[in-house]
VOTORMAR-193919 format. One record per residue (C-alpha): x, y, z. Coordinates in steps of 0.2 Angstrom, whole numbers, plus 5000, padded with zeros to 4 digits. Layout:
// residues N
XYZ...
END
This chain:
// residues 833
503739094873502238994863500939124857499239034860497739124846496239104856494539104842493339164851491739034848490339104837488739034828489838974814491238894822490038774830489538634824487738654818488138834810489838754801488338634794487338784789488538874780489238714772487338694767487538864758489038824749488338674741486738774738487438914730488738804721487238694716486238854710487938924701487938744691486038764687486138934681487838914671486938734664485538844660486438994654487238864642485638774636484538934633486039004621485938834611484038864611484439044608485538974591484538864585482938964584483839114577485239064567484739044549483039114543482339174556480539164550479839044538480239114520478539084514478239074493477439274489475939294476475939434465474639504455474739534436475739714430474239854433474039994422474140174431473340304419473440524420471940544432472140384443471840404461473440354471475040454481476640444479476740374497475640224492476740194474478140184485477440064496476939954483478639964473479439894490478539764492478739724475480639734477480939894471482440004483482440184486483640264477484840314494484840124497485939984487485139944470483939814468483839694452481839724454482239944451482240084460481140214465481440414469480340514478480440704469479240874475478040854461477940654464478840504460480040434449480140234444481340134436481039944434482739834435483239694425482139574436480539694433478939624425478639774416480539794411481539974408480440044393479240094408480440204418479140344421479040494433477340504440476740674444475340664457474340804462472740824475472840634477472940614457474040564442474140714433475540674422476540544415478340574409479540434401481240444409481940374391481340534379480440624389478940614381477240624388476340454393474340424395474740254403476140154408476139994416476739964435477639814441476239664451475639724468476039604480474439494483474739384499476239274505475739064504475139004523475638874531474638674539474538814551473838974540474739094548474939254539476539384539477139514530478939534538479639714539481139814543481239884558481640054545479940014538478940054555478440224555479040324571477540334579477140154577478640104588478240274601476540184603477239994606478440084617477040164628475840014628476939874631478639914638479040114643480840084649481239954635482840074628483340084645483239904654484439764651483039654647482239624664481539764673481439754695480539934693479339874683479239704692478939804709477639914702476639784694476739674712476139834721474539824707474339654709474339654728472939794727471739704717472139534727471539644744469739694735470339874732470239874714468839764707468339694689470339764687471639634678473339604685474739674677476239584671477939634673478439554657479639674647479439684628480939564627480239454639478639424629479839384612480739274622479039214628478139184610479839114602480538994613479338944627477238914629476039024638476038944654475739044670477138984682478639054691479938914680479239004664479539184669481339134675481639074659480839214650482039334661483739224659483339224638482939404639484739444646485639334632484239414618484939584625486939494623486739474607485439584595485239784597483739854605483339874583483339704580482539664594481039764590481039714573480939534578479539564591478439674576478539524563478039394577476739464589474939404589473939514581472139454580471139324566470639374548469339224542470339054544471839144546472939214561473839384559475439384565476639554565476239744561476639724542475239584540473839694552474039844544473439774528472339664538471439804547471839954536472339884520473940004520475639964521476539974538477340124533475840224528474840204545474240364555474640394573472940334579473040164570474640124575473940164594472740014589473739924583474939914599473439924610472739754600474239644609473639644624471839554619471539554599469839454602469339574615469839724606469239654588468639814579467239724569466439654584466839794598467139934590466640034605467939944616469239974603469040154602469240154621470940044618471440154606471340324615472040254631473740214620473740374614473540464632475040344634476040414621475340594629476140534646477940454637478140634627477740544610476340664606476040844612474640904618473940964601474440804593473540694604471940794601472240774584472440604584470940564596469740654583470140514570469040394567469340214570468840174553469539984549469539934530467739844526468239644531468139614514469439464511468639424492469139604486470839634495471639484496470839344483470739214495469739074484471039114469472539114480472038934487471738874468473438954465474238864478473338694473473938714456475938724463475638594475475138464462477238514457478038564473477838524491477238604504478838634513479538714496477938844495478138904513479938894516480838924500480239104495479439094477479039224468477439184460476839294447474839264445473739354430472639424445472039584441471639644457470239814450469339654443469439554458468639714468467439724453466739554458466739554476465739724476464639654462464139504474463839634487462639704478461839594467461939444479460439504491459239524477459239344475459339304496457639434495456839304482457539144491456739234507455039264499455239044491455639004510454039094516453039014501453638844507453438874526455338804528456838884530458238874516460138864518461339024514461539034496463139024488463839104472465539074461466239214448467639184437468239324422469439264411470339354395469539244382470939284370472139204381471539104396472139234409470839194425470739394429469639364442468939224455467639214467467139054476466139064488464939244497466139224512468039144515467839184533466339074535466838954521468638894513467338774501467938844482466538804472467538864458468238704456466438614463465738504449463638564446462638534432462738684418460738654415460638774400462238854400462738694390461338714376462638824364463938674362462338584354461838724344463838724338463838524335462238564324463138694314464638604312463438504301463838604287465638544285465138384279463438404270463138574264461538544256460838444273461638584286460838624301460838804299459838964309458338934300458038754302456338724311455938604324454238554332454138584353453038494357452838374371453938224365454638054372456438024366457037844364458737794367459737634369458037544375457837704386456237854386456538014391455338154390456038324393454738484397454838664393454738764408453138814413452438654401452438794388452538734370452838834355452638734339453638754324455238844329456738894322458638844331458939024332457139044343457438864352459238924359458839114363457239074371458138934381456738784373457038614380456138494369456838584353458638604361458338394361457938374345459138504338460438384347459438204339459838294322461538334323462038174333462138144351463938094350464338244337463738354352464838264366466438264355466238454355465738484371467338364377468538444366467938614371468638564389467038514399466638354410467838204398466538094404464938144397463938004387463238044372461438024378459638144376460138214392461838294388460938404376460238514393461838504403461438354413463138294417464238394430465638514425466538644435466138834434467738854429467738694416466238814406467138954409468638884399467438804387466538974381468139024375467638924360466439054356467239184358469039144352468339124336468238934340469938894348469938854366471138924378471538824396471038934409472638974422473139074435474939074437476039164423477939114430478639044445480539114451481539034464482439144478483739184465482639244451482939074442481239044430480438864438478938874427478139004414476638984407476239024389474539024381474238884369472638904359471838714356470638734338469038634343467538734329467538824313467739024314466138994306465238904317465538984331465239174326463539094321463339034339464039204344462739284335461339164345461839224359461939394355460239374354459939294369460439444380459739574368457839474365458039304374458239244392459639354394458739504390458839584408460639624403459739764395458439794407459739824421460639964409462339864402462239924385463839834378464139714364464239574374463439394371462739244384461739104389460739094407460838934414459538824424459738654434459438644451460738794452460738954441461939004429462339154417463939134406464139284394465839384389466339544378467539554365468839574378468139484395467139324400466339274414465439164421464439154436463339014446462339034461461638874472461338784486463138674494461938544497461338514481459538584484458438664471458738824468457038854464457439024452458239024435459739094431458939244424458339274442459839224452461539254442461039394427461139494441462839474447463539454430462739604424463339704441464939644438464939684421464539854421465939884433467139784423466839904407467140054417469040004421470540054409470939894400469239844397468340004389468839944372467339854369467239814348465739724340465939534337466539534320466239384307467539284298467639254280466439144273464639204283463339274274461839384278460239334268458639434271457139324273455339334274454939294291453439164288453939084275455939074280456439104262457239234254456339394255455339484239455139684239453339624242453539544260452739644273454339614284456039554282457139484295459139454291459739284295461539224294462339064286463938984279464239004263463438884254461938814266461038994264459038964256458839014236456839014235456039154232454739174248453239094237451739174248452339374244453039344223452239484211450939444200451339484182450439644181451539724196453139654187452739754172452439904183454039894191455039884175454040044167454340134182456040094183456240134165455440314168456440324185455140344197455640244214454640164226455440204244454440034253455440014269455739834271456139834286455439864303456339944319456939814330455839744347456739814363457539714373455939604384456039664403456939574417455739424421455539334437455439184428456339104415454939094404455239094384453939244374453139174357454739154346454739304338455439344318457239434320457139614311458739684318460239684308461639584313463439644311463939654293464539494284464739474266463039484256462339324248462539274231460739294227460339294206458439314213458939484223457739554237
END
């Protein structure tokens, strides 16, 4: 019997539903295909982006080795810190070739590796107490230190066309409440989600849908974006707003997930997140915004700024501390209440935390991070290595920044620098138009080697990348003592006609002719002094004389020297030279002073000390090479000249403003301001103008004494450069007293004396003719040296203080020197007194 199956007739077995669901089938196959394709494609995307480095490997800067003396102010939480970014390991962690460091109860113990700058003879336990060294102990005997050296602090990392900025970190280097607070801001479910949440997706559309009804206005939508979501976001795809980006960001989540921990994850998303703008350049990760924002070390920030931090992601302009600081406080305390609400903090904690302070480090790039010094750095490697190399091929590059010098000179500038905006302000009033922002420049240098310690250039990188280190200005009468030292150098050749200290000039109005050419030079203030010595002509800055001084010893005598001491090679040999009329670069004459005082050798200035590639391999070293361009002679008489410039001369405000140090110098006036001076262990030099070339309208002694003096008080206060000695003379200079009239040698019968210095050999004979004895007083002095009676006439006089600060670079009177110069040999002088 045939068995007959009747199917009973549905929706599906008909024609239009089998359509349907064959529909369906081609659908979900289709959307099968798609997914797998794009499954597949994202993990190639996936590979490509992440296999390899990861992050650009950019070149680092360091800083030069720093001394740490017993009383410094630091912790061993900091120390350590700075030895890890240095290279250094803890010693629970695999050894470093850059050393190791142990934490211990009474502070910290440091042992440089065979990569250390300082190298193993400074192993040293650092006992720190109350926030201070309080004692040194070497690790190789045992023995009590007053000082040691510490390896280079790390500076900055080289930026990129795009200058970006990152420090990159561990994710063991973020502190735990740094992650609790990314956790609560961002993503509260992150260690629990599989890298897309629905709950999170629901409750955000539930927001969104309030706000879009009107019952939440002014109120932002949320997203639903989990943390992994947004790395997937900033790694792989743009910011576009669209359903196609956010199904990509979900299906590269889930694969993200596949392959890194929730660790790694976290660690790539701290080095990569937006964090804000410093100046020209973007921030991007914790490591690089904590020294941005706080100048610490990710690992040293506080609960409450690592609840900015993470509260910064969401709008880094809105939130900018500098310019809201209001709105970030608010930011910042909501996080924390997030971290109250996640059990992160307790109840006391949060408290705690809410009473801190948003206090964000003072936006001072000059002082923290070197900006114009790192970009001359970088300019100097590029004219060797390309710019994929610097930003991708992780240099070391160890610099002779001294980074307590660099702070020296950016808070000099912020104290000296309105002075001379107050005087511009009161010129602008005056001229009933207004006047541009003035700029300024500082570069210290060790003149015994050409180590650039320092380097300002410019009063704000934020505003301005311009580096008017490197700008070419006229030196105006910062150039005078190369002619001085051109004149000098006459006594090499022709004892008997040597230009010496002594030899007299006449300022007076006078036309100069050269090469069929006038040119009439003026005094400033059309002041005119007569018969003037060299000495008087250069300390009280005197033009006409300056000229003649220059026609006397040769135009092209003075240009060789000024050339050769490393100013602009294409100065002519013209009346003009002799006041600094041609350009050269503040840190051309910074270089150039050397001369003076490196007992007449000149050292190149520099910035980089060594350059290692990723394996430690030396690329470039740097050694100092000392280039002979005057007699040790001449320039300790030049030395002397300017000694007396600051202590009597145009530089006399030094004193006035309470720097009290040997030190030497020369202001400067063109249509910029200029004071160069240096100590027996620093130079610097420093020019203030106008970018547009303006007139300045004040003279150096107005606009850059007053820096350089700022800076230099600092300066002397800092371990390294407390030293200070007198300038001592070479062999070969002689002091002769002489009668201050007559400028020959003095009699016990001159009213007054002053001591003048010369080379061997070009020093006066004569007796001072208008103070000789007459016959009578002669045989006196013989009977009353026979019957020992003595006559205690002071020949001498105490010397003039220093002349006040003026507004205006205008020379006093020459006056007769009477203070006595350091001591050189005496002078063979059969005539005596």
């Amino acid at each position: 019997m045939a068995v007959h199956l009747r199917i009973a007739r549905t929706f599906w077995t008909r024609p239009f539903g089998r359509a349907l669901l064959l529909a369906f089938l081609v659908l979900l196959l289709a959307g099968s295909v798609t997914l797998a394709y794009l499954w597949h494609h994202f993990a190639q995307v996936i590979d490509a982006r992440l296999s390899g480095e990861i992050f650009e490997r950019a070149s680092h800067i360091y800083a030069a080795p720093e001394l740490l003396t017993v009383d410094a102010e630091t912790s061993r939480e900091e120390l350590a810190a700075r030895l890890r970014r240095f290279g250094y390991s803890d010693a629970d962690e695999e050894p470093s070739p850059y050393g190791r460091f142990r934490l211990v109860a009474s502070g910290i113990e440091i042992l440089p590796g065979r990569a250390s700058r300082v190298g193993a003879s400074q192993a040293v336990r650092v006992e720190i107490s109350g926030g201070r060294v309080q004692r040194l102990v070497s690790l190789r005997d045992r023995s009590q230190l007053s000082a040691c050296w510490l390896d280079p602090a790390h500076v900055t990392n080289l930026f990129d066309r795009r200058r970006t900025k990152r420090r990159l970190i561990r994710y063991q280097d973020m502190p735990p409440h740094l992650v609790q607070a990314l956790i609560a801001a961002e993503d509260r479910r992150f260690f629990d989600h599989p890298g897309i949440s629905f709950l999170d997706g629901l409750r955000a559309l539930r927001y969104d849908l309030t706000i879009w009804l009107g019952f939440r206005p002014g109120a932002r939508p949320q997203g639903a974006s989990t943390l992994t979501m947004q790395l997937a976001r900033s790694f792989f795809l743009n910011r576009d707003i669209s359903m196609k980006r956010k199904a990509a960001e979900a299906l590269i989540a889930l694969q993200l997930e596949r392959r890194f921990s929730k660790q790694q994850i976290l660690e790539l998303y701290a080095n990569e997140v937006y964090l804000g703008e410093r100046g020209s350049f973007t921030i991007h990760g914790f490591g690089e915004a904590a020294q941005a924002y706080f100048d610490k070390d990710v690992s040293q920030l506080s609960v409450a700024e690592s609840a900015f931090l993470a509260g910064l992601i969401r709008g880094p302009s809105w939130y900018n501390p500098y310019r809201q600081p209001d709105r970030a406080l608010r930011r910042r305390d909501y996080i924390l209440g997030a971290m109250g609400e996640t059990g992160a903090l307790t109840p006391e904690q949060l408290e705690q935390a809410r009473k801190e302070p948003l206090a964000p480090a003072p936006a001072n790039v000059e002082a923290t991070e070197a900006p114009y010094f790192v970009d001359w750095v970088k300019d100097t490697l590029l004219k060797r290595y390309s710019d994929e190399q610097l930003v991708s091929d992780s240099y070391r590059v160890y610099t002779t920044l001294d980074r307590r010098l660099q702070q020296a000179a950016a808070d000099a500038i912020r104290e000296a620098l309105p002075e001379v905006d107050a005087k511009l302000a009161e010129r602008s009033r005056s001229l009933r138009k207004p006047l541009p922002q003035v700029q300024v420049t500082l570069i210290a240098l060790d003149p015994h080697t050409g180590e650039v310690k320092a380097l300002v250039g410019g009063r704000d990188y934020t505003r301005s990348q311009l580096n008017r280190a490197v700008a070419h200005r006229q030196p105006g009468s910062a150039f005078k003592p190369f002619v001085f030292a051109a004149a000098f150098q006459t006594a090499l050749d022709s004892p008997e006609h040597a230009i010496t200290p002594v030899t007299t000039v006449v300022d007076e109005p006078t036309i100069f002719e050269f090469e069929g050419q006038q040119y009439e030079p003026s005094n400033f203030g059309e002041k005119f002094f007569g018969v003037v010595t060299a000495r008087d002509a250069l300390i009280h800055s005197l033009n006409v004389a300056t000229v003649k001084v220059a026609e006397m010893a040769g135009y092209e005598r003075v240009a060789q020297v000024a050339v050769a001491a490393g100013l602009n090679p294409r100065l002519r040999p013209t009346p003009a030279v002799s006041l600094g009329a041609y350009d050269s670069t503040p840190i051309e004459v910074a270089g150039a002073y050397t001369v003076f005082a490196n007992g007449g050798q000149r050292l190149q200035p520099f910035g980089i000390a060594q350059v290692l590639d990723i394996n430690g391999r030396v690329l470039e070293q740097h050694f100092s090479q000392p280039q002979p361009v005057l007699d040790p002679r001449v320039a300790y008489l030049v030395v002397d000249l300017l000694t007396d410039a600051i202590n009597r001369g145009t530089g006399a405000g030094v004193r006035a403003r309470g720097f009290d140090a040997p030190a030497a110098g020369k202001t400067g006036t063109s249509r910029d301001g200029w004071f160069a001076g240096f100590t027996s262990n620093l130079l610097c030099v420093v020019w203030i103008g106008f970018d547009d070339y303006r007139d300045l309208g004040l003279p150096g002694s107005s606009a850059a004494l007053p820096v350089w003096t700022a800076f230099m008080k600092r300066a002397v206060a800092l371990p390294g450069y407390r030293d200070l000695q007198s300038f001592t003379p070479p062999e070969g200079i002689v002091a002769v007293p002489l009668d201050p009239e007559t400028l020959q040698v003095a009699t016990p019968d001159c009213p007054q004396t002053r001591t003048e210095l010369f080379i061997a050999g070009t020093e006066p004979h004569e007796l001072c003719p208008k103070h000789r004895p007459s016959v009578v007083q002669r045989v006196t002095r013989a009977l009353s040296r026979a019957i020992g009676i003595r006559n205690d006439k002071k020949d001498t006089e105490p010397p003039p203080k220093p002349d006040e600060d003026r507004e205006q670079e205008e020379p006093p009177p020459p006056q007769a020197r009477t203070e006595p110069p350091a001591t050189p040999a005496p002078a063979s002088n059969p005539a005596g007194g």
